[in-house]
PAVEX-31848 format. One record per residue (C-alpha): chain; residue number from 1; x, y, z. Coordinates in pm, 1 decimal. Each point is the difference from the previous one (the first is absolute). Example, Ala and Ser with C-alpha at 12.3 -4.5 7.8 and 13.67 -1.06 7.14 Angstrom:
residues 2
PT   chaine   num          u          v          w
PT        A     1     1230.0     -450.0      780.0
PT        A     2      137.0      344.0      -66.0
end
This chain:
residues 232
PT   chaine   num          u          v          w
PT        A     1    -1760.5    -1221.6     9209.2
PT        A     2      328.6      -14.3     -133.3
PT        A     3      140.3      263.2     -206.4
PT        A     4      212.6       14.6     -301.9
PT        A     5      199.8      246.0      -86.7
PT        A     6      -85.0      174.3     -336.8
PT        A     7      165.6     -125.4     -304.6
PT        A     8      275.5      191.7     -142.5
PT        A     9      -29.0       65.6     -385.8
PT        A    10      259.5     -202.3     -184.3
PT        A    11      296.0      237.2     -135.1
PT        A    12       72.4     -149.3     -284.8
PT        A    13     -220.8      158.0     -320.9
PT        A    14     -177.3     -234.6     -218.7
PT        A    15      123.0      -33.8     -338.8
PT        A    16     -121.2      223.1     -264.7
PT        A    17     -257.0     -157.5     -235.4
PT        A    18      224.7     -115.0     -307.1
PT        A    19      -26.0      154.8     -312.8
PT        A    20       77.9     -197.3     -330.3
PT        A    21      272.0      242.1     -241.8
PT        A    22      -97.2        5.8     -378.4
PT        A    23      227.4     -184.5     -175.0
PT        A    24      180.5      192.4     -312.9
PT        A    25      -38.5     -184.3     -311.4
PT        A    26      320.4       82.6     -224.1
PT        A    27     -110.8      130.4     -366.5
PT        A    28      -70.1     -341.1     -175.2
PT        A    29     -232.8      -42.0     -354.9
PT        A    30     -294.2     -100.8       26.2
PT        A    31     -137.5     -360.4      -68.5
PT        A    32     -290.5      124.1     -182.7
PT        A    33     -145.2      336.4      -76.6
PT        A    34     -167.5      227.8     -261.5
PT        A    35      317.2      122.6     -186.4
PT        A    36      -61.7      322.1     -168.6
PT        A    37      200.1      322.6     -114.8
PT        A    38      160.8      217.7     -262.9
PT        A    39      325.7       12.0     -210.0
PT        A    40      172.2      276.3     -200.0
PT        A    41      247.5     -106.9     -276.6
PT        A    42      238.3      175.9     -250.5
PT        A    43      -61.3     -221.6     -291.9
PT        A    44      102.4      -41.0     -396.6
PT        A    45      -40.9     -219.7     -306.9
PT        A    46      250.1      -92.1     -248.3
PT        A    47      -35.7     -216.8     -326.8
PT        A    48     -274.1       53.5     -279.8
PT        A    49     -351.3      -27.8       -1.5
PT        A    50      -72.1      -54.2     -382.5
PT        A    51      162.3       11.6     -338.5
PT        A    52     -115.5      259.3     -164.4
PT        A    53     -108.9        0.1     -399.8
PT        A    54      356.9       60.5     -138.9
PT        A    55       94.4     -322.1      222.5
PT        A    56      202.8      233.4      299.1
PT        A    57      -94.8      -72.5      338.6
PT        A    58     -165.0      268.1      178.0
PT        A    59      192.2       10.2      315.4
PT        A    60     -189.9       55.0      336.0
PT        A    61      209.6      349.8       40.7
PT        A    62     -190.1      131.7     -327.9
PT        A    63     -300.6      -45.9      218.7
PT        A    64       68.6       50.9      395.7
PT        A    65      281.3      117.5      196.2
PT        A    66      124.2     -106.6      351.4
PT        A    67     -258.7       88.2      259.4
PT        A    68     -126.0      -42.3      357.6
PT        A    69     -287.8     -227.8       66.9
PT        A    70     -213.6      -23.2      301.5
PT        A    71     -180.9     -365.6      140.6
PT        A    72     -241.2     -127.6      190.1
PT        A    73       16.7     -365.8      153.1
PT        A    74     -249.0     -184.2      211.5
PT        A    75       20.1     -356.5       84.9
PT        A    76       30.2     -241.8      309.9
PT        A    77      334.6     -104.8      191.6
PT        A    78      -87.0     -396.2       58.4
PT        A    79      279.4     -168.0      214.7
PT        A    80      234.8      325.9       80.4
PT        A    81      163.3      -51.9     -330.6
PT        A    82     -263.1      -56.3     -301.4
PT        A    83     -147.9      298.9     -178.8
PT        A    84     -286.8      -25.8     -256.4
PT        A    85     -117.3      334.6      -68.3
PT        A    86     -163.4      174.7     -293.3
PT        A    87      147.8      341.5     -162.5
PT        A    88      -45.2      296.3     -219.1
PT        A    89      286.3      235.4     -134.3
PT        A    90      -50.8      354.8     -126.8
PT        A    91      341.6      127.8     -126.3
PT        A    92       81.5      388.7     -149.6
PT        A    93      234.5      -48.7     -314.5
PT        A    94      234.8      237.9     -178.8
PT        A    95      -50.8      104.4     -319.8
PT        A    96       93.3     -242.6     -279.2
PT        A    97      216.0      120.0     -301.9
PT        A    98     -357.4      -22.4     -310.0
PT        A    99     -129.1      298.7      244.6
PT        A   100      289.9      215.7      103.4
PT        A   101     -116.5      390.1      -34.9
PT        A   102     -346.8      -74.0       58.8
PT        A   103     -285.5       -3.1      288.5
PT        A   104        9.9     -436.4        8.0
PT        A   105      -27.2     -207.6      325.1
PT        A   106      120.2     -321.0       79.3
PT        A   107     -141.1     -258.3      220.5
PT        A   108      -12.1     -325.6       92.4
PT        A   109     -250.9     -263.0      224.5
PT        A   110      126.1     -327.3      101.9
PT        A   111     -264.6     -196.4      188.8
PT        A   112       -1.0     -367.9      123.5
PT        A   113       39.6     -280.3      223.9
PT        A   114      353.5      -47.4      246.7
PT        A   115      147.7     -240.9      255.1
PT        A   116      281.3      107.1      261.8
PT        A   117      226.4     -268.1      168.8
PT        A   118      207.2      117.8      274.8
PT        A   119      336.9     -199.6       75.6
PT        A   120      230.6       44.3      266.6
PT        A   121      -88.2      182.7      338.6
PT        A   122     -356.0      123.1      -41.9
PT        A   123      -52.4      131.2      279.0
PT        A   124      333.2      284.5      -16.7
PT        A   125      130.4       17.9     -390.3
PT        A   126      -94.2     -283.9     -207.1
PT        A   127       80.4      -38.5     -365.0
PT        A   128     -305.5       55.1     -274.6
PT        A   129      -97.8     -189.9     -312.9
PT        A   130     -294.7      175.6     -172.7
PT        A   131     -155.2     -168.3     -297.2
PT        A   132     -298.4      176.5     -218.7
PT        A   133     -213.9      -22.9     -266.8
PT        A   134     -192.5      249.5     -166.9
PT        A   135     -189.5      249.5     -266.0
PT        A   136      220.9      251.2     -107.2
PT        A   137     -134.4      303.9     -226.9
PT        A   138      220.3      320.2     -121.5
PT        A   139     -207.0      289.8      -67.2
PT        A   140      141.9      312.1     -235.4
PT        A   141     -258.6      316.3       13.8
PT        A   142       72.4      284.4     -153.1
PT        A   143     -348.3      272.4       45.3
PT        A   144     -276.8     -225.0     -198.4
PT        A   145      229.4     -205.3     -100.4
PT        A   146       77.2     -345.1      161.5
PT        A   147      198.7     -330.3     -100.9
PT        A   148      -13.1     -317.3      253.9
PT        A   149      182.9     -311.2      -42.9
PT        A   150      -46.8     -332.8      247.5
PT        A   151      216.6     -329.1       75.9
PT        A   152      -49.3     -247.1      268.8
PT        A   153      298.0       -2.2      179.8
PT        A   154       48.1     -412.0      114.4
PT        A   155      248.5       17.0      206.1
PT        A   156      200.1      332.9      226.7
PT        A   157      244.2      -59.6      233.1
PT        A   158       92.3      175.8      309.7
PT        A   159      259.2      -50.3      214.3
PT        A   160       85.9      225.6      323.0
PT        A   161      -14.9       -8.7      406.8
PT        A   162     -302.7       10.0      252.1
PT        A   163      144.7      236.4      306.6
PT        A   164     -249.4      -58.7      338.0
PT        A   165      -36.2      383.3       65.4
PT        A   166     -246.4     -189.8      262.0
PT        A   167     -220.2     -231.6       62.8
PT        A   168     -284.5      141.3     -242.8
PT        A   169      198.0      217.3     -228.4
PT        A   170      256.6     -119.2     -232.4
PT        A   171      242.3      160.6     -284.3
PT        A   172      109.6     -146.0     -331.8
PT        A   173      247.9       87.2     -201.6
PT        A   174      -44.4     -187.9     -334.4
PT        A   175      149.6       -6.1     -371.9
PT        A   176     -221.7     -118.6     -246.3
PT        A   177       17.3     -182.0     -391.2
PT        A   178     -283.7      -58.5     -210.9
PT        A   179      -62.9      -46.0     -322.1
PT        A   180     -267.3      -51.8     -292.9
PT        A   181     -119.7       77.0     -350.8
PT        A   182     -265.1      233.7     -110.9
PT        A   183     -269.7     -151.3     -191.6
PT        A   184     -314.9      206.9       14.1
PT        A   185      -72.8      396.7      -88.7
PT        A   186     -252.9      286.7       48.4
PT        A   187      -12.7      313.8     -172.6
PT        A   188      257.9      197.1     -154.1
PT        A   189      213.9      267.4       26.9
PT        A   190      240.7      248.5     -186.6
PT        A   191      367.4       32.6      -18.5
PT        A   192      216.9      284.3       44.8
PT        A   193       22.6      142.9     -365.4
PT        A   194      371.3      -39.0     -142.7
PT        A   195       99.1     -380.5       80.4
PT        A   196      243.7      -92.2     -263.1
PT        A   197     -139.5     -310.9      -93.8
PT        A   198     -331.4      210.2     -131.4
PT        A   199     -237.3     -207.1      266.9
PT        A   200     -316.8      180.1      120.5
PT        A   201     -139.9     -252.8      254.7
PT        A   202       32.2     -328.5      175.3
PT        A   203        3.2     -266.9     -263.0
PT        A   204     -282.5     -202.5      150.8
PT        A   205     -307.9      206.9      175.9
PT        A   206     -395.7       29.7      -17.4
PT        A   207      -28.2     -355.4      164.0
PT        A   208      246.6     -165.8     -206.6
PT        A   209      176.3     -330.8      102.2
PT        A   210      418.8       53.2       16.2
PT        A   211       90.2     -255.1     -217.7
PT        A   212      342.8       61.7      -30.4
PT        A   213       95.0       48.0      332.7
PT        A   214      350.6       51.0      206.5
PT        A   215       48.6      -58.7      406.3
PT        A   216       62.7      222.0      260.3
PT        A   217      118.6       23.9      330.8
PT        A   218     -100.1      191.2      320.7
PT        A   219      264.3       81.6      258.7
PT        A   220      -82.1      137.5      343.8
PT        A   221      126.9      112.0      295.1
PT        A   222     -168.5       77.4      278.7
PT        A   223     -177.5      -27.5      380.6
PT        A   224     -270.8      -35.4      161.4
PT        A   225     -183.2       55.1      370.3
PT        A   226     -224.3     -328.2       88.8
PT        A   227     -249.6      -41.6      268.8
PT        A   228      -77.1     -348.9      146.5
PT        A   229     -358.8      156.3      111.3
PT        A   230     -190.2     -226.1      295.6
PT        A   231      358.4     -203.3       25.6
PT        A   232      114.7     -121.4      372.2
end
């Protein structure tokens, strides 16, 4: 028989099995996701919050100081740049001037409902609108002792920047005005002995209705760390 000679391998290597390269996505927001996350703010009223039984306003500086406040917001980011969310605010007051030289604490709760719109470039720095509306109550203790006044606040604007830290995390700077009247009162509480015009304690208390009332103002200035949790 005829024979063959053997069959030289080929030299040539075969190609090496391809290998598909991730693909970075660049830091974008999210379409949708759980949004969720805290803010600290340094925060003070001005105006009145009643007039008093002699017919002087009771500024809100007889009652509360400037003070830091700390926040909690959770909510849903629905197309990148819509933000319902749901809040509650615990603030720290200073002391206002009816309770200089004593032990009394000042504090204040603002809870509600929000909505965040995000213009511009949402996925780097995008401008913020923040709109609220809430329950506001300042609280005055002083050892047994303790005064609470509440408003619904109807309307708080915010306006600030939303910075993409990345592509779950965000920052946002934000300055805040709101603004209300006090209408409604629990319990009761002392003044610092001395005041001038010979009042002892808040003109309305024990439940009482403020009929006569005065507005007030909130400013704020703050920022806060948000999450977009389960976002892509």
């Amino acid at each position: 028989p005829q024979q063959y000679p053997p069959q030289q391998p080929d030299p040539r290597q075969a190609p090496a099995p391809y290998e598909p390269q991730e693909v970075e996505v660049p830091t974008h927001a999210p379409k949708f996701s759980l949004w969720v996350g805290p803010r600290v703010s340094y925060l003070g009223f001005g105006g009145s919050f009643f007039v008093n039984e002699l017919g002087r306003r009771e500024t809100t500086g007889n009652f509360s100081g400037n003070g830091v406040g700390f926040q909690l917001d959770v909510g849903a980011r629905i197309s990148k740049r819509y933000i319902p969310y749901v809040f509650i605010e615990h603030s720290f007051m200073g002391q206002g001037h009816r309770f200089e030289g004593t032990d009394a604490k000042t504090t204040t709760t603002f809870y509600g409902l929000g909505f965040r719109y995000v213009a511009g470039d949402v996925d780097s720095v995008g401008f913020l609108t923040d709109l609220s509306i809430g329950l506001r109550n300042i609280n005055v203790t002083n050892g047994s002792e303790s005064y609470t006044m509440s408003a619904l606040e109807i309307f708080k604007l915010g306006l600030g920047a939303e910075i993409r830290v990345a592509t779950l995390f965000s920052i946002t700077p934000l300055a805040s005005l709101s603004g209300g009247v006090m209408s409604d009162t629990k319990g009761t509480i002392n003044y610092m002995p001395g005041h001038g015009d010979g009042l002892t304690r808040p003109t309305y208390h024990n439940g009482e209705t403020i009929d006569n009332q005065a507005p007030y103002v909130v400013l704020s200035l703050g920022v806060g760390g948000h999450f977009d949790v389960f976002g892509q």
